[in-house]
C-alpha positions as CSV (number, residue, x, y, z in Angstrom):
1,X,3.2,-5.4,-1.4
2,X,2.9,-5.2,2.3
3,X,0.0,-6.6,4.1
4,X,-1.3,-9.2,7.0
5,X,-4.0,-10.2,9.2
6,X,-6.5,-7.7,10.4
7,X,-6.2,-8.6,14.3
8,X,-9.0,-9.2,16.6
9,X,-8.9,-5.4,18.6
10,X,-8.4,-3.5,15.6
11,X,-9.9,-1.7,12.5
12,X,-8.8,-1.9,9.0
13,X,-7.2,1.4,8.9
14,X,-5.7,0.1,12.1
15,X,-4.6,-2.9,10.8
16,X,-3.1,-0.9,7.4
17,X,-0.9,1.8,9.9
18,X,0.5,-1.5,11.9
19,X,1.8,-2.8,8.8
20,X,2.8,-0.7,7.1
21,X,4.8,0.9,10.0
22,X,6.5,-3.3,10.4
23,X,7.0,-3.9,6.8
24,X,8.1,-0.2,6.0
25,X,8.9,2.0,8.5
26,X,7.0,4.5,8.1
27,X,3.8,6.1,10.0
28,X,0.5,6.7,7.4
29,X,-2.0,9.8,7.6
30,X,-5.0,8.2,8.3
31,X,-6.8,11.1,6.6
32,X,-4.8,10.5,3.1
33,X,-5.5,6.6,2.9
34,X,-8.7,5.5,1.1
35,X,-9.8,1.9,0.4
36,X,-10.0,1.8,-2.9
37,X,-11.9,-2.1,-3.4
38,X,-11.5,-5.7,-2.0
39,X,-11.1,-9.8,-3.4
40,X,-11.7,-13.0,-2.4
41,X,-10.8,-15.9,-2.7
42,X,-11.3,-19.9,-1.9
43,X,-13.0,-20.6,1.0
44,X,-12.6,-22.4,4.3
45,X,-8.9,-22.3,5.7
46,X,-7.8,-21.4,1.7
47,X,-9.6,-18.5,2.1
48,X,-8.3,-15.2,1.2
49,X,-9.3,-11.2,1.5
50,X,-7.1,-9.2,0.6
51,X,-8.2,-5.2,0.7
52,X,-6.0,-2.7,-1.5
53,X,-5.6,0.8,-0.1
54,X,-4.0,4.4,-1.4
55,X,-2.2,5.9,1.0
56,X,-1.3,9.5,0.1
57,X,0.9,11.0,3.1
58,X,3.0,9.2,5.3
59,X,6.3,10.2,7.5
60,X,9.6,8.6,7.3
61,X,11.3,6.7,4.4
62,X,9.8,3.7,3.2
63,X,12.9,0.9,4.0
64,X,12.2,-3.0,3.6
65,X,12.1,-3.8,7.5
66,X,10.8,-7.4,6.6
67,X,13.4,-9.7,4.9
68,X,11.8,-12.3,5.9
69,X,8.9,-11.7,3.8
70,X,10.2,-9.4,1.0
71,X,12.9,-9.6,-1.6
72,X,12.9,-5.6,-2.0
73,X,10.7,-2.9,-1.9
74,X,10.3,-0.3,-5.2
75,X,7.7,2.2,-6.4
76,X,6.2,0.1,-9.5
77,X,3.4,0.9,-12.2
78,X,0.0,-1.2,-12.2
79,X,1.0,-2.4,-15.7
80,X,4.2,-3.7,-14.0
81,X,3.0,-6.0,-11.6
82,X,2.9,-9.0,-14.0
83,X,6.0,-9.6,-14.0
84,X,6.6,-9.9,-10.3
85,X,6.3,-13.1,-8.2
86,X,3.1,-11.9,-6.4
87,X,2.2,-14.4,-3.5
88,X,-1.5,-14.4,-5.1
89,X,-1.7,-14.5,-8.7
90,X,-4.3,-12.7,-9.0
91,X,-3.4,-9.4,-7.4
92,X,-2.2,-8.1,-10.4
93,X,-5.7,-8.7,-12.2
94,X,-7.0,-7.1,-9.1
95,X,-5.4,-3.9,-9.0
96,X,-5.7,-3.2,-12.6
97,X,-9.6,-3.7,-12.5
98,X,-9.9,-0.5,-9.6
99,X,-11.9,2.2,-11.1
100,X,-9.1,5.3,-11.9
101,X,-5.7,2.5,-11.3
102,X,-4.6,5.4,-13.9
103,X,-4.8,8.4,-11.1
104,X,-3.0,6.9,-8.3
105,X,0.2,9.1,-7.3
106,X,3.1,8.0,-9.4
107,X,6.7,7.9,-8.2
108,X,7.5,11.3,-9.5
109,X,4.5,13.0,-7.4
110,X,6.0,11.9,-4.4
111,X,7.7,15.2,-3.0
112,X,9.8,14.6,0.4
113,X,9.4,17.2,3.1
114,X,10.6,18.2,6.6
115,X,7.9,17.8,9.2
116,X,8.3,19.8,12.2
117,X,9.8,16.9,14.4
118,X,12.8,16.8,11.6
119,X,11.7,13.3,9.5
120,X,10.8,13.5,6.5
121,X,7.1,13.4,5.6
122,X,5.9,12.1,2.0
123,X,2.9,13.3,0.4
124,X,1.3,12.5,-2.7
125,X,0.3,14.9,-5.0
126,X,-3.2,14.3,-6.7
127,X,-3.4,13.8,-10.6
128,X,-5.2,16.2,-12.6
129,X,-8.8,15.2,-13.9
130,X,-9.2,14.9,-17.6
């Protein structure tokens, strides 16, 4: 999952568009993301906060531009996450406990485009309500 440090001059949302445009490429609609919940964890210099967001429309294709710090990138389901080495536990637990984990865009709603500058733009269609 990509993620860091929320830096000193900028917002969450901010924050969220930096990474994910380092660890994947690719440049969110602000609009389409939506914080979905938050965790924490330990406390003093253990501490951690980690803030899970759906992001529904980006541009470019998503590419593993950290190494470094991931094996691989793939489109998973929430029920999946269990078996991967997660660098907090926990995470897993986390995300399954969101209210509606069931209605986030699954691989298959993900339609690719052509934006008007010529990349591709990715948007998430919305499940139905039961």
């Amino acid at each position: 999952m990509p993620g860091g440090h929320v830096e000193a001059d900028e917002s969450e949302l901010q924050a969220l568009a930096r990474e994910m445009r380092e660890e994947l490429g690719v440049h969110i609609v602000a609009e389409s993301s939506s914080r979905l919940g938050d965790w924490h964890a330990g406390s003093g210099e253990d501490a951690v906060h980690v803030v899970v967001w759906q992001v529904g429309d980006w541009v470019g294709s998503p590419t593993n531009r950290a190494p470094d710090e991931h094996d691989d990138i793939a489109w998973i389901g929430i029920n999946e996450l269990s078996d991967l080495p997660l660098a907090h536990g926990d995470l897993a637990a986390l995300l399954r406990s969101l209210p509606g984990p069931d209605r986030l865009p699954r691989r298959d709603e993900v339609r690719t485009t052509a934006s008007p500058s010529g990349s591709e733009s990715h948007r998430c269609s919305p499940l139905p309500s039961e």
